[in-house]
C-alpha positions as CSV (number, residue, x, y, z in Angstrom):
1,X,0.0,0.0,0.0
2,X,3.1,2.5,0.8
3,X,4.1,2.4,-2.5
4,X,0.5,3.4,-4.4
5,X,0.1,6.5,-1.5
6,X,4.3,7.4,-2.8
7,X,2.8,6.9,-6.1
8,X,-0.2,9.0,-6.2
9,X,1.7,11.7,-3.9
10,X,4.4,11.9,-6.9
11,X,2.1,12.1,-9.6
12,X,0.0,15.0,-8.0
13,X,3.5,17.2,-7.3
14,X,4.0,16.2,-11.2
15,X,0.8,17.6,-11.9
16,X,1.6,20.5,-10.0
17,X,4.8,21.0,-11.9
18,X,7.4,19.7,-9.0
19,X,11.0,19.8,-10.0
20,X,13.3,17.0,-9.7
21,X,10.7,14.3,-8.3
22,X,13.2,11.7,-6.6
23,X,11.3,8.3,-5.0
24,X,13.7,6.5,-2.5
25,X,12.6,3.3,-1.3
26,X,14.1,3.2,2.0
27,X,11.9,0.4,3.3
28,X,15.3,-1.8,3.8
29,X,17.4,0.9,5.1
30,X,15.9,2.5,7.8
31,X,12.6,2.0,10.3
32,X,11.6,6.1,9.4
33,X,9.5,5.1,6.5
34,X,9.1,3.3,3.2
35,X,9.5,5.8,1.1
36,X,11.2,9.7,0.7
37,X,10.0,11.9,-1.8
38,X,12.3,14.5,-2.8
39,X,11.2,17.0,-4.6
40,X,11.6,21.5,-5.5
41,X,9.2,24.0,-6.2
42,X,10.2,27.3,-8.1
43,X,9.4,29.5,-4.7
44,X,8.2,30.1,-1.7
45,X,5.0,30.2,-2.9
46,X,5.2,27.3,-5.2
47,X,6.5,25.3,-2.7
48,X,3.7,25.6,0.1
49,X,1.5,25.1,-3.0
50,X,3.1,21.4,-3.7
51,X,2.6,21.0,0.3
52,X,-1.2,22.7,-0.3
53,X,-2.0,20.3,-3.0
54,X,-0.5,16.8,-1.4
55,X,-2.6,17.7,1.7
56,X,-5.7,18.4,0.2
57,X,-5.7,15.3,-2.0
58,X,-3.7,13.0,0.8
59,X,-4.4,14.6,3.8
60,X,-6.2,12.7,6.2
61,X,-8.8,11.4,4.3
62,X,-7.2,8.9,2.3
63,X,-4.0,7.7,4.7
64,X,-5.8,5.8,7.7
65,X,-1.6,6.1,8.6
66,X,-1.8,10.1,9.6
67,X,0.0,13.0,9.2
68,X,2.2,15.8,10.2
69,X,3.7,18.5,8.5
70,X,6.4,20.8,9.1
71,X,8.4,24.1,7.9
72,X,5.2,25.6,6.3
73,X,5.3,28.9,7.5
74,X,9.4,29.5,5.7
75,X,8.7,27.2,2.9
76,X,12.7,26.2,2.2
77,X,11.8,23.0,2.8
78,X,8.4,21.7,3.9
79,X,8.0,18.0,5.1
80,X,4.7,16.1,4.9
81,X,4.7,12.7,7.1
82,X,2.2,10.0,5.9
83,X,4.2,7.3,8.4
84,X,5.1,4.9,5.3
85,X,5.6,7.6,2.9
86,X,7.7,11.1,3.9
87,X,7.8,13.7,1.2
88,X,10.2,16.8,1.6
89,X,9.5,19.8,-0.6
90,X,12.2,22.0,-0.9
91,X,12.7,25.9,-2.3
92,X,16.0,27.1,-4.4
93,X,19.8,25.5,-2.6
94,X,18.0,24.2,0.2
95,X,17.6,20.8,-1.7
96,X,21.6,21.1,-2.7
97,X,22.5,22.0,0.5
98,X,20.6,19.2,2.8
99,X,21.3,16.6,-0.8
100,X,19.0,14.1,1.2
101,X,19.4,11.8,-2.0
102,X,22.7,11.7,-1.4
103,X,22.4,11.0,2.7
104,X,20.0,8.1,1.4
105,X,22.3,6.5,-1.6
106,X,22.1,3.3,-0.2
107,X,17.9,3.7,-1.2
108,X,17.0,2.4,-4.2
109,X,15.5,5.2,-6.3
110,X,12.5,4.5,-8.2
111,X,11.0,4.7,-11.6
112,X,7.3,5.8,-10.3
113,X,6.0,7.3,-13.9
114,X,6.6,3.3,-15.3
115,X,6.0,1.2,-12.2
């Protein structure tokens, strides 16, 4: 099930034109989750927008796993907790500067537009 909600989450930041959509299985590696999504928005705005849109179609409704958010209100890099699935939206050299996919290379990045 982890992997349909990092799915769906993926394609509605595609749909809400996300940069650099990254999909790190991390279900091996670590207890934290299933699944990071790493993703950037173009700014501030854009970002909280990505966070806006996950929430409203995710939110609580559809996850019977919860949910908690944090870094809304500077929007360099917002994270959305779904338990299984973590996705963390980031604004301008915030992304380069944490490089998450880097921190988790020994995840195995997935192909989530042909899965």
């Amino acid at each position: 099930m982890s992997f349909e909600l990092a799915k769906r989450i993926a394609t509605i930041l595609d749909d809400k034109k996300a940069q650099g959509i990254e999909v790190i299985d991390i279900s091996g590696i670590s207890q934290l989750a299933d699944y990071f999504i790493i993703c950037s928005g173009t700014s501030s705005t854009h970002v909280k927008a990505l966070a806006d849109e996950v929430e409203f179609q995710i939110g609580g409704k559809d996850c019977e796993t919860g949910f908690h958010k944090e870094g809304y209100g500077s929007a360099t890099w917002v994270l959305l907790d779904y338990r299984d699935v973590i996705v963390h939206i980031f604004f301008g050299e915030t992304r380069d500067f944490y490089n998450l996919e880097h921190l988790w290379t020994d995840g195995k990045k997935i192909d989530w537009k042909n899965h």
